[in-house]
C-alpha positions, -999 to +999 in steps of 0.1 A: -386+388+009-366+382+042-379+410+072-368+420+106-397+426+131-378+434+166-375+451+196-348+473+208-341+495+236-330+534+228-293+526+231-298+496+204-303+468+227-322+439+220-312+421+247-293+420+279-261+406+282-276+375+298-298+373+268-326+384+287-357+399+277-378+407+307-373+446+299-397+440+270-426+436+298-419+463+321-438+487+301-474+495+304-499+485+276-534+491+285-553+482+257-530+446+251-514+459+218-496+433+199-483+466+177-488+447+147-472+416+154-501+392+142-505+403+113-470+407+106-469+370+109-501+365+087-481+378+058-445+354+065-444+323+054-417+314+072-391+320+102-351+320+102-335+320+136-304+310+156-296+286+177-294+312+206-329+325+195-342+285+200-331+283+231-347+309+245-382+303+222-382+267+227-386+267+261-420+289+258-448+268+265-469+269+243-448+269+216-452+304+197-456+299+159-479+276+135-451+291+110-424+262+101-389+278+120-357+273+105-328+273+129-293+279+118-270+261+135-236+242+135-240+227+168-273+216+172-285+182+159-317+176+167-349+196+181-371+182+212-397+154+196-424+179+200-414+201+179-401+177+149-428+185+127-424+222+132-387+231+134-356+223+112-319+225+111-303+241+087-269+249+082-244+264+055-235+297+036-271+317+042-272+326+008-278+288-002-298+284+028-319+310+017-321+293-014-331+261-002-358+274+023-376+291-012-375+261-032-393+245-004-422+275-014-410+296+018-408+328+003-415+359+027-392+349+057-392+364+089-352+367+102-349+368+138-320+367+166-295+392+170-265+369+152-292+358+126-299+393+117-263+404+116-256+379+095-284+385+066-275+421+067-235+410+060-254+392+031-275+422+020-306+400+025-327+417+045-353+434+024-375+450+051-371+463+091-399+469+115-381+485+145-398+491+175-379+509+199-391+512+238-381+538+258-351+526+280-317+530+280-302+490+288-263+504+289-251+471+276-265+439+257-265+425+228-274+448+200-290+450+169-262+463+150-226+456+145-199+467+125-199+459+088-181+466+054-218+469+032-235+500+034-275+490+027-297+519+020-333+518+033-370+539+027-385+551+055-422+537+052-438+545+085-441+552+124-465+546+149-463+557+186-481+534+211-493+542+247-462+533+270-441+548+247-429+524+219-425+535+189-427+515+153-406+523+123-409+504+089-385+507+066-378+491+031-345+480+014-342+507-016-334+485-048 
């Protein structure tokens, strides 16, 4: 199972322009909510991302995930020594990389950055999105979406509304 679990603004933004994130912080969350992120993560065994994701995650300190991470790239070779044990390349059509990453016994995947995702859902291998959307309007970015010539149906699962006004969605890839 490969799943989306992302943040967007209301106009589909996941991002600025810049690649920046900063907008994810400006709202208020009292009660320290993760909205579900942990155990999200309890239930992948796995993580796909770009190389653009990377570079932006690998400079957190510390690093965020005692999941393996997969990054697709053409243009990186190597990760920073620290991280050797936890992060690998991979490159190639995603369908065989998919393929490879399950025979390694990575099965539920968690897809992430905005290319990454694009790209799976060119594929039709994105099997579940958790969407939460936060309540501004970023009038340019990067989005979630692009243009595509496979139409994907999806089941609406659930929605939650949190204080500071995000708001969940799950949804699941009808078969």
């Amino acid at each position: 199972m490969n799943s989306v679990y992302i943040a967007i603004s209301l106009d589909g933004y996941i991002a600025t322009p810049e690649d920046g994130l900063e907008w994810l912080n400006t709202f208020p969350n009292p009660s320290d909510s993760d909205y579900g992120y942990h155990e999200f993560m309890d239930r992948v065994d796995a993580l796909v991302m770009g190389r653009k994701t990377f570079d932006i995650v690998s400079a957190f300190d510390p690093w965020p995930y005692t999941k393996k991470v997969f990054v697709l790239s053409r243009s990186l070779k190597e990760v920073p020594a620290v991280l050797v044990d936890q992060v690998e390349i991979v490159t190639g059509d995603i369908s065989a990389v998919v393929k490879k990453i399950n025979r390694q016994g990575y099965n539920t995947l968690y897809i992430d950055g905005g290319q990454t995702i694009q790209a799976f859902l060119k594929k039709n291998l994105i099997d579940e999105l958790i969407i939460s959307k936060l309540p501004i309007i970023l009038g340019e970015g990067i989005p979630l979406f692009t243009p595509q010539d496979l139409s994907i149906k999806f089941e609406h699962c659930s929605t939650e509304v949190f204080e500071g006004g995000l708001v969940k969605s799950h949804y699941k890839k009808l078969k």
